[in-house]
C-alpha positions as CSV (number, residue, x, y, z in Angstrom):
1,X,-66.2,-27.5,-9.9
2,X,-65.1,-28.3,-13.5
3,X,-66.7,-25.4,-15.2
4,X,-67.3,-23.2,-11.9
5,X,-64.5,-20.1,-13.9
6,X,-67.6,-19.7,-16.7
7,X,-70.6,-20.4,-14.4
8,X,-70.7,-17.3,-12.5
9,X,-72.2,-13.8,-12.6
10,X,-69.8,-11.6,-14.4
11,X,-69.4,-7.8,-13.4
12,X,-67.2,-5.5,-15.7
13,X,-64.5,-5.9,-14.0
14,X,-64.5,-9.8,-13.7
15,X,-64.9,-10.0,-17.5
16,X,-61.9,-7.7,-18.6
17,X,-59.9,-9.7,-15.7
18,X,-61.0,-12.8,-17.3
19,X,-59.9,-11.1,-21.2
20,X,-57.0,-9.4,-20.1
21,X,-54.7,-12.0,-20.5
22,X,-56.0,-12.6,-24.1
23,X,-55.3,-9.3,-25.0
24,X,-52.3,-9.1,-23.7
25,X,-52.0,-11.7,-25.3
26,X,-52.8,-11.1,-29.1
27,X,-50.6,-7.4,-28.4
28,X,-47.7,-9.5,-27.3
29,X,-47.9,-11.5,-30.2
30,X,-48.4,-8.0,-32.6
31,X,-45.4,-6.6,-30.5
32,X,-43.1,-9.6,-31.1
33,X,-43.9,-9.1,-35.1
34,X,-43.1,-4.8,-35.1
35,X,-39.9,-5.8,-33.2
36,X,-39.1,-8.6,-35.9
37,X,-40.1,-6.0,-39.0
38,X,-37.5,-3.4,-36.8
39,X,-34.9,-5.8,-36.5
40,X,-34.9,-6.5,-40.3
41,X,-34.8,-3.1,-41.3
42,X,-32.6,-1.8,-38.9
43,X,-30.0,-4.7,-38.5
44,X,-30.5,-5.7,-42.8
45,X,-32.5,-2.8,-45.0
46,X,-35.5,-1.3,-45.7
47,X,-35.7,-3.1,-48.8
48,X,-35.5,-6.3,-46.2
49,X,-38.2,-5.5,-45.1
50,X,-40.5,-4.7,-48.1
51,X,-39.0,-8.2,-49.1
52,X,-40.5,-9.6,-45.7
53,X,-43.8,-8.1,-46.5
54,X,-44.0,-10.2,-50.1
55,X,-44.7,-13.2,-48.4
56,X,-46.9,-11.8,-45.7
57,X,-49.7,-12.8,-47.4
58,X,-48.7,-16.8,-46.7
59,X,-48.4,-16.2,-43.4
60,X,-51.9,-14.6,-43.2
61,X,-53.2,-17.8,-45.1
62,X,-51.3,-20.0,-42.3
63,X,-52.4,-17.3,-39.2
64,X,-56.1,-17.7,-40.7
65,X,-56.1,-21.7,-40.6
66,X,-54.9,-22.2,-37.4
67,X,-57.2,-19.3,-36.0
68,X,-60.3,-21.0,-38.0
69,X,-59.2,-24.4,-36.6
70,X,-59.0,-22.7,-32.7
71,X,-62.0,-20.6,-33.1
72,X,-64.1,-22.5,-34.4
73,X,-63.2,-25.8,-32.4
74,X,-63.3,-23.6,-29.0
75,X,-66.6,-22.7,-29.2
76,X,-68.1,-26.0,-30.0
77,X,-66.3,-27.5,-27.2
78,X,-67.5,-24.8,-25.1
79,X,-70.4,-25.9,-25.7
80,X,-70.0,-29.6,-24.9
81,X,-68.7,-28.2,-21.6
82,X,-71.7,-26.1,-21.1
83,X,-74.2,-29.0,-21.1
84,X,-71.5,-30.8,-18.8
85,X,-70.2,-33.0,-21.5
86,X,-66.4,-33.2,-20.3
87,X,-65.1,-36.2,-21.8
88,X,-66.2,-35.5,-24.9
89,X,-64.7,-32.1,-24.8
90,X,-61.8,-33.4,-24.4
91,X,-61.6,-36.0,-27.2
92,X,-62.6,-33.0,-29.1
93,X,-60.0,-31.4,-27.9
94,X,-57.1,-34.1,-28.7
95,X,-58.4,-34.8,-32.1
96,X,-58.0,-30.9,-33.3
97,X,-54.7,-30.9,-31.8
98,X,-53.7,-33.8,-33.9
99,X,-55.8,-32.6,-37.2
100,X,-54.0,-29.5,-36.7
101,X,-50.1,-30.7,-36.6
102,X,-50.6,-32.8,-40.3
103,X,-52.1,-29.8,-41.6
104,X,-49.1,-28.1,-40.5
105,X,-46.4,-30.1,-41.7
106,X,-48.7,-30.5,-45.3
107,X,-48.3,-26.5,-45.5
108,X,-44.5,-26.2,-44.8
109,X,-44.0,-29.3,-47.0
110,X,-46.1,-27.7,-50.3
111,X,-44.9,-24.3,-49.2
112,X,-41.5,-25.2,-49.9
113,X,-42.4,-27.3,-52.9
114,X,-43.3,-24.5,-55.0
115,X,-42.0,-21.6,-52.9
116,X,-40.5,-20.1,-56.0
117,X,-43.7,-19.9,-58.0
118,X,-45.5,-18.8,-55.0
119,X,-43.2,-15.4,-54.3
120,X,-43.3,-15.0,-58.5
121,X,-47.1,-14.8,-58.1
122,X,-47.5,-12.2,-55.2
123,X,-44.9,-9.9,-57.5
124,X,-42.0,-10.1,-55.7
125,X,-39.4,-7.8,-57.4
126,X,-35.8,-9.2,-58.6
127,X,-33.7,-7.1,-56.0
128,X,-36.7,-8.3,-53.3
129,X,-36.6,-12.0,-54.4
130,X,-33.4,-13.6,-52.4
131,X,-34.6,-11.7,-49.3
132,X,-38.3,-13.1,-49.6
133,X,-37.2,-16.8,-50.1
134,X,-34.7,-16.5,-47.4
135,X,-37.2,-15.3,-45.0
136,X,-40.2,-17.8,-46.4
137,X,-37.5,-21.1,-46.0
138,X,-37.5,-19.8,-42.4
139,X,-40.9,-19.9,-41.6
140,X,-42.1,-22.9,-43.4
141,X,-39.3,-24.8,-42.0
142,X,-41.3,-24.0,-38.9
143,X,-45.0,-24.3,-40.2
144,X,-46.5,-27.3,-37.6
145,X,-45.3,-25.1,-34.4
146,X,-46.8,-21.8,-35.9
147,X,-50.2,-23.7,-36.2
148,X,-50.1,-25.3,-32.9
149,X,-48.7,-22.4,-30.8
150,X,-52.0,-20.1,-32.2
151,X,-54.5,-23.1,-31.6
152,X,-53.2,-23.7,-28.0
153,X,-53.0,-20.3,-27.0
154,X,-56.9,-20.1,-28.3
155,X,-57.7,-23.3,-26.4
156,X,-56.1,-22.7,-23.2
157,X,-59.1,-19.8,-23.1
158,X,-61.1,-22.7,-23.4
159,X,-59.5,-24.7,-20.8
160,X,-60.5,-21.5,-18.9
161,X,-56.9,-21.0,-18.1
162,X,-55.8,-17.4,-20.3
163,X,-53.0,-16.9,-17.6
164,X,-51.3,-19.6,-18.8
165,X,-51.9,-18.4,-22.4
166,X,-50.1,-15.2,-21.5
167,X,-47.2,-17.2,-20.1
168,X,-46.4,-18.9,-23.0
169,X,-46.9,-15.9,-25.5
170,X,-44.3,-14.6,-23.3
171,X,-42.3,-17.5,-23.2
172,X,-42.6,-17.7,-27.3
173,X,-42.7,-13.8,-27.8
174,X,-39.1,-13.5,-25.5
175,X,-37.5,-16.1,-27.4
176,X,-37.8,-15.0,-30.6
177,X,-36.3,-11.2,-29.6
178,X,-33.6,-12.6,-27.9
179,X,-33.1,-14.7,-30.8
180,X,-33.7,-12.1,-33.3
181,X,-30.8,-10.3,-31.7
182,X,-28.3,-13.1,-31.7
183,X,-28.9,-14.8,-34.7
184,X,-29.1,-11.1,-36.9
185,X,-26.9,-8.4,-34.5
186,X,-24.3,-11.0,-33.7
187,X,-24.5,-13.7,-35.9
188,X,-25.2,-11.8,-38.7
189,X,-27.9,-14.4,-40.5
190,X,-29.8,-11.7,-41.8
191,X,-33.5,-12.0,-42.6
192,X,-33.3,-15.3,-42.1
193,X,-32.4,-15.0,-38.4
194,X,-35.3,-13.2,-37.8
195,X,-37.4,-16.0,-39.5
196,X,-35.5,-18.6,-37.5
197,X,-36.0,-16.5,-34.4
198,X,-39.7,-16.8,-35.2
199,X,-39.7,-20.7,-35.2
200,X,-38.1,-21.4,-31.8
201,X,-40.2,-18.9,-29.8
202,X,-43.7,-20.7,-31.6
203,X,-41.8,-24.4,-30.6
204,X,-40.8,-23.2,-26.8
205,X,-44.1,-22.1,-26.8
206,X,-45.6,-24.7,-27.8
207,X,-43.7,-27.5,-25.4
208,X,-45.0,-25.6,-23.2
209,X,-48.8,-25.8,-23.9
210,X,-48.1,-29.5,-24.7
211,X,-46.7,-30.4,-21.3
212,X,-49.7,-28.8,-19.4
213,X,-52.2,-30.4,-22.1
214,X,-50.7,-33.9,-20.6
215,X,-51.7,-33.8,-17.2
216,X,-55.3,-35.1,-16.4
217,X,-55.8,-32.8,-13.2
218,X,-56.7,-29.8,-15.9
219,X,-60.3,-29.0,-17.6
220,X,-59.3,-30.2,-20.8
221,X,-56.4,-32.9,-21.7
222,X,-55.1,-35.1,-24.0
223,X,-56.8,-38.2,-24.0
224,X,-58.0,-41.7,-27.0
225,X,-60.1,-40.5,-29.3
226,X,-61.2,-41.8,-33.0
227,X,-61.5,-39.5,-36.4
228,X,-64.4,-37.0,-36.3
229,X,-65.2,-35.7,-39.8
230,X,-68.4,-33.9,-38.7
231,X,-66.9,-32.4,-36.0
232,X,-63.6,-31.2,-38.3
233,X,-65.8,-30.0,-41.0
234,X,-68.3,-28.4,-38.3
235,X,-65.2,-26.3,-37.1
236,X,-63.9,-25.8,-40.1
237,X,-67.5,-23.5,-40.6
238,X,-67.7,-22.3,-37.4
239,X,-64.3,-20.9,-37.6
240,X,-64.4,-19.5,-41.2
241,X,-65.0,-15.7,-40.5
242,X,-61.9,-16.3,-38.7
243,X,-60.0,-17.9,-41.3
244,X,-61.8,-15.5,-44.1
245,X,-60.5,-12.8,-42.7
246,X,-56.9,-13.7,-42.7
247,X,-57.4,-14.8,-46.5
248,X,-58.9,-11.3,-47.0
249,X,-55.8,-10.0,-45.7
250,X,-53.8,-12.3,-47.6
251,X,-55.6,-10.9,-50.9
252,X,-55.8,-7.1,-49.9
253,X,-51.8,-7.2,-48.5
254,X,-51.0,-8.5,-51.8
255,X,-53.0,-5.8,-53.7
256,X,-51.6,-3.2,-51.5
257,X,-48.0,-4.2,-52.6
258,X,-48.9,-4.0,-56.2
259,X,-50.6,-0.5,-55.7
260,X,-48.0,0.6,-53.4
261,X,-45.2,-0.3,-55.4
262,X,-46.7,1.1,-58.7
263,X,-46.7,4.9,-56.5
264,X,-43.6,4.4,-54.9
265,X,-41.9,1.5,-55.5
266,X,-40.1,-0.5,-52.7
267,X,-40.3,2.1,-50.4
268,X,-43.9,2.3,-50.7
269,X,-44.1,-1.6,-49.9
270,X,-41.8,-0.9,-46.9
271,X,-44.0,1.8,-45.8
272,X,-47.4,-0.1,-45.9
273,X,-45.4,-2.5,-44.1
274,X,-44.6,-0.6,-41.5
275,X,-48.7,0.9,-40.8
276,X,-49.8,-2.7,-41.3
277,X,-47.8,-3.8,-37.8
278,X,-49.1,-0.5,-36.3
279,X,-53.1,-2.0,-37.4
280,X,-51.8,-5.8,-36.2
281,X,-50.8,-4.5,-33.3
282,X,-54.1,-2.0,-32.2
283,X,-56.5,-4.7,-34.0
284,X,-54.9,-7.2,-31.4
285,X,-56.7,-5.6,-28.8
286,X,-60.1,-5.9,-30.4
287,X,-59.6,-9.9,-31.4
288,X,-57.7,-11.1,-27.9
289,X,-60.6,-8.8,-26.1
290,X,-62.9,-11.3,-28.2
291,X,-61.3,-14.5,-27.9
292,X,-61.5,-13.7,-24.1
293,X,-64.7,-13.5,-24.0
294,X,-66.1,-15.5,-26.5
295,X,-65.8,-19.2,-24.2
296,X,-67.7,-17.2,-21.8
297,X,-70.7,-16.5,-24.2
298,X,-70.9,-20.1,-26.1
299,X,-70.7,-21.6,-22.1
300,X,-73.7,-18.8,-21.3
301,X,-75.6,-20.2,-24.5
302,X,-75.0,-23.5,-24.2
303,X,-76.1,-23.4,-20.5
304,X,-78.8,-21.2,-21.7
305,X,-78.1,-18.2,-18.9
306,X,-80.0,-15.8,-20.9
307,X,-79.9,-13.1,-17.8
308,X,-75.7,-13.5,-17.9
309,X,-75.5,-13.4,-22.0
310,X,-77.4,-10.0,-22.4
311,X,-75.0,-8.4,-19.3
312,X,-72.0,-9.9,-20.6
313,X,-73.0,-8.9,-24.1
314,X,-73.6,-5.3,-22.9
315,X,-70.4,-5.1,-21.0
316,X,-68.3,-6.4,-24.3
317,X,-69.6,-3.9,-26.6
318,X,-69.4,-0.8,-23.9
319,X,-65.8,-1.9,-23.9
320,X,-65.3,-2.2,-27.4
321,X,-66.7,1.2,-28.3
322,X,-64.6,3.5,-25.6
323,X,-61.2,1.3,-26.9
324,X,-62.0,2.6,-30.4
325,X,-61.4,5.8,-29.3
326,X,-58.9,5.1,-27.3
327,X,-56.5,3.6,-29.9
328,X,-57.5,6.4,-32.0
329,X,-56.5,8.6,-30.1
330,X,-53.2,6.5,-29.0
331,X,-52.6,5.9,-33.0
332,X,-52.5,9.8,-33.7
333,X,-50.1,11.1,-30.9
334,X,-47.6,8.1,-31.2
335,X,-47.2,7.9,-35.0
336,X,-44.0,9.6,-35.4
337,X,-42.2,7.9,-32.5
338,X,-43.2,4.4,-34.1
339,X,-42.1,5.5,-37.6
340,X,-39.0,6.3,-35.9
341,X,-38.4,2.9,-34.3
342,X,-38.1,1.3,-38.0
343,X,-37.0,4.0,-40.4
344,X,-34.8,7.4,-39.6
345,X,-37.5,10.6,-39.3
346,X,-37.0,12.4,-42.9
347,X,-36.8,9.1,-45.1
348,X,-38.6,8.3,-48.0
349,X,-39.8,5.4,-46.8
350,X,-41.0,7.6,-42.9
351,X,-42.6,10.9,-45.4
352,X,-44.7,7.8,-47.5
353,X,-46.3,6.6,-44.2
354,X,-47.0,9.7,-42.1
355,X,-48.7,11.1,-45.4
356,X,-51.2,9.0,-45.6
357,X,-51.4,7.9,-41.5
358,X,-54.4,10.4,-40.8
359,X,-56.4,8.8,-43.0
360,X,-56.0,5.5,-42.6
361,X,-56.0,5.6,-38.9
362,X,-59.9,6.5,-38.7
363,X,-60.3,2.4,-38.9
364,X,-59.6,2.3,-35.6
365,X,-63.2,4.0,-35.1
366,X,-65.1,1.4,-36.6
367,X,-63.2,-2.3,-36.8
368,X,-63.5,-2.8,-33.4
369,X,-67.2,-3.5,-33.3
370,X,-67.3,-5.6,-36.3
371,X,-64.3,-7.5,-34.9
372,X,-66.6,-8.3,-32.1
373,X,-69.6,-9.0,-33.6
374,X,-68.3,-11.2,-35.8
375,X,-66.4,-13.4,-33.2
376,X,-70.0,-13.5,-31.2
377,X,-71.4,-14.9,-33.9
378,X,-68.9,-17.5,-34.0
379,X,-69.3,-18.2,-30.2
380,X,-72.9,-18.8,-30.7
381,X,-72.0,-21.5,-33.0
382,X,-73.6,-19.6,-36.2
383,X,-70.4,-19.3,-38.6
384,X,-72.4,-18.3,-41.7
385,X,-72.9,-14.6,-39.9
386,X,-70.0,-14.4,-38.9
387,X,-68.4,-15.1,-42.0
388,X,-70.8,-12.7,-43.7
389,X,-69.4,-10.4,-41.8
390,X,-65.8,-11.3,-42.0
391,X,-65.3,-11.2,-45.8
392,X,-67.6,-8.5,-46.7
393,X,-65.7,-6.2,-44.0
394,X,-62.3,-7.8,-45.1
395,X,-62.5,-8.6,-48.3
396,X,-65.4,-7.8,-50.8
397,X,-65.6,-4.3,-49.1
398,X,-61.7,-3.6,-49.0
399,X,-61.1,-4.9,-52.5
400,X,-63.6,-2.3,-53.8
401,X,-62.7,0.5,-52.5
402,X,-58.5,-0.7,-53.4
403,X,-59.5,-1.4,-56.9
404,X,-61.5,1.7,-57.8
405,X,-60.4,5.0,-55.5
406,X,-57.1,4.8,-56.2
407,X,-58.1,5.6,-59.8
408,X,-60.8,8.5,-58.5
409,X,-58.8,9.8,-55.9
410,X,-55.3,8.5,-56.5
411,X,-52.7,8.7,-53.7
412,X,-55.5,9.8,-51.7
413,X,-57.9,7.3,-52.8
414,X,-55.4,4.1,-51.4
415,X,-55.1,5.7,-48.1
416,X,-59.2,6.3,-47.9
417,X,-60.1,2.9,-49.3
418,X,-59.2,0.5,-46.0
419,X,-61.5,3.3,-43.2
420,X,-63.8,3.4,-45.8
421,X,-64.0,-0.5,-46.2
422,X,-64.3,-0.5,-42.2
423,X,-66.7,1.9,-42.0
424,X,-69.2,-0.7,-44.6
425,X,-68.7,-3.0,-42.2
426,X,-69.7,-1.3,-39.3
427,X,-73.1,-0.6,-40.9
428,X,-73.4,-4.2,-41.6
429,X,-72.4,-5.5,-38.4
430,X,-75.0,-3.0,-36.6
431,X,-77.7,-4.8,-39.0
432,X,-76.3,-8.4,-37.9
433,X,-76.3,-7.1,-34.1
434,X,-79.9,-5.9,-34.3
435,X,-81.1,-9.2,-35.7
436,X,-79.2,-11.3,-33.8
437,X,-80.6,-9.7,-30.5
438,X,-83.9,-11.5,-31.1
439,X,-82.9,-14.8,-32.0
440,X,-80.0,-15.3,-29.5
441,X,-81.4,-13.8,-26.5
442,X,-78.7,-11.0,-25.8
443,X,-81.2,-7.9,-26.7
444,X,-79.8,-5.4,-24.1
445,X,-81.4,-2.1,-26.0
């Protein structure tokens, strides 16, 4: 009765049911984020904004720990729960949670150590600087309920319960609009309302999560258990395409502010800011889609339900390829409307963005299946793949293509390097598929 949600035949329809609320999910969470970046330009500035963006790469670093810690912790407890292991799942369980808070509070504690040097380092302007550091204080401040809020709302996939995951993104992703709006339309705290805003929707949030986690009538609860190295370290690997990719980000959002503000200056920041909560908030669909699913397939491994691992395997990449074109699509038509939500139409800051849009929208085609791909890897337990994947696709790929077509191409060459980049790591991740077929069992072609 304990695992009977994951031991079961699934059709189509059963496993987008059981990955809709992840994705809804992951595009709550983007949504939350564009309506914090509109906030702070509308109800401060556009330069606000840009000055938010500074210090995005931190927050990509701490969004790419907590994800590594989730991922890669899920699917090995999956897997104790697949070969019917339960109470070792869940001192598993209670031992990440705990790993996870001190690494928390030892990030918001150096983070505001040497928060100065830090925004002096990702080339944060003078005019930009008071902004950034108001915004980072915010956050830090905040750091151990960021990290838990993103590892429970992966784990309560595990605990195959991703309703309850949707209800407290909601509960976090409300609170910190309604905040946003008091603390910067009425109370006037500027940026960092919004980062403040931030905080006490992850901490609701995370109460939340914590007061179900308590209760020993659920799949997976808090319960004794003694320091796992192996098992930290193990998830720690298994989880690093996850946490590789963030870093990526961190490295290429920090490039694209140099390169963006060496065209255009602060309005060029602004407007890559702007297009990089537009790609959060479409690439959420692709990674809560695969965080759905991914319990399902480390369960179906560890159970070894070879007959259920190639269907569900063919169902999850049928659904990744007709969303590619469907956020494509969805990207091309609604672009001026969601330029218009943060900037007025006619700006400097709205005629940077839309100039470039066309061409970097044509990731949407390909990042989808690498997203995928990379997170099956993951749920099979083999994090060397999927790291392969991650950082060539994210990083080695994406840093390339920024450092050299800008000079061959120039203002065209920075819009063309990230579909580009995406489009290497498609062709990568179909090699990876293909052999992975074989060795995994989930050949379906």
């Amino acid at each position: 009765m304990e695992n009977s949600s994951f031991n079961k035949d699934f059709t189509a329809i059963s496993l987008i049911r059981f990955a809709l609320p992840s994705i809804i999910t992951m595009v709550f969470i983007s949504l939350y984020s564009v309506v914090d970046g509109m906030f702070i330009s509308r109800f401060v500035s556009e330069l606000a904004l840009s000055s938010q963006n500074m210090f995005y790469p931190i927050l990509s670093i701490l969004y790419g720990i907590s994800i590594m810690l989730g991922t890669g912790s899920s699917a090995l407890i999956a897997i104790k729960m697949g070969e019917g292991k339960f109470e070792r799942a869940r001192e598993l369980f209670t031992f990440i949670v705990c790993i996870t808070t001190l690494i928390g509070i030892l990030f918001g504690v150096l983070g505001l150590i040497f928060l100065d040097d830090i925004l002096i380092l990702l080339g944060t302007s003078n005019i930009q600087f008071e902004f950034a550091k108001s915004y980072a204080e915010g956050i830090l401040y905040f750091a151990p309920m960021l990290f838990l809020q993103i590892l429970f709302q992966i784990l309560l996939v595990t605990a195959s319960k991703p309703n309850l995951g949707l209800v407290i993104t909601l509960v976090g992703g409300i609170s910190n609009m309604l905040f946003d709006y008091i603390l910067m339309a009425i109370f006037n705290m500027g940026i960092l309302g919004s980062a403040i805003a931030t905080g006490i929707g992850a901490s609701l949030a995370t109460l939340v999560a914590i007061f179900y986690f308590t209760s020993k009538k659920t799949m997976l609860y808090f319960k004794s258990f003694r320091f796992d190295f192996i098992f930290f370290i193990k998830s720690c690997a298994n989880g690093s395409s996850e946490m590789i990719s963030n870093v990526s980000t961190a490295v290429t959002t920090f490039l694209f502010n140099l390169i963006f503000m060496e065209f255009w200056a602060e309005d060029g920041v602004a407007s890559i800011a702007i297009l990089s909560y537009l790609q959060f908030v479409f690439c959420a669909i692709f990674i809560g889609f695969s965080i759905g699913v991914a319990p399902i397939i480390s369960y179906k491994h560890g159970a070894k339900d070879i007959l259920n691992l190639k269907k569900i395997c063919a169902l999850s990449y049928s659904f990744i390829l007709i969303t590619s074109f469907v956020v494509y699509t969805l990207s091309i038509f609604s672009i001026d409307k969601i330029l218009e939500v943060f900037t007025d139409k006619g700006t400097n800051v709205f005629n940077i963005a839309k100039s470039g849009f066309y061409i970097y929208a044509l990731q949407f085609l390909f990042m989808g299946f690498s997203i995928f791909s990379s997170a099956l890897f993951t749920a099979f337990g083999n994090g060397l793949v999927s790291a392969i994947i991650s950082i060539s696709r994210t990083f080695i790929f994406l840093v390339l293509c920024q450092l050299t077509f800008p000079h061959i191409f120039n203002e065209l060459g920075i819009w063309l390097s990230v579909p580009f980049a995406e489009f290497l790591g498609l062709i990568l991740s179909i090699a990876f598929f293909i052999w992975g077929g074989t060795r995994y069992k989930y050949k379906f072609i």
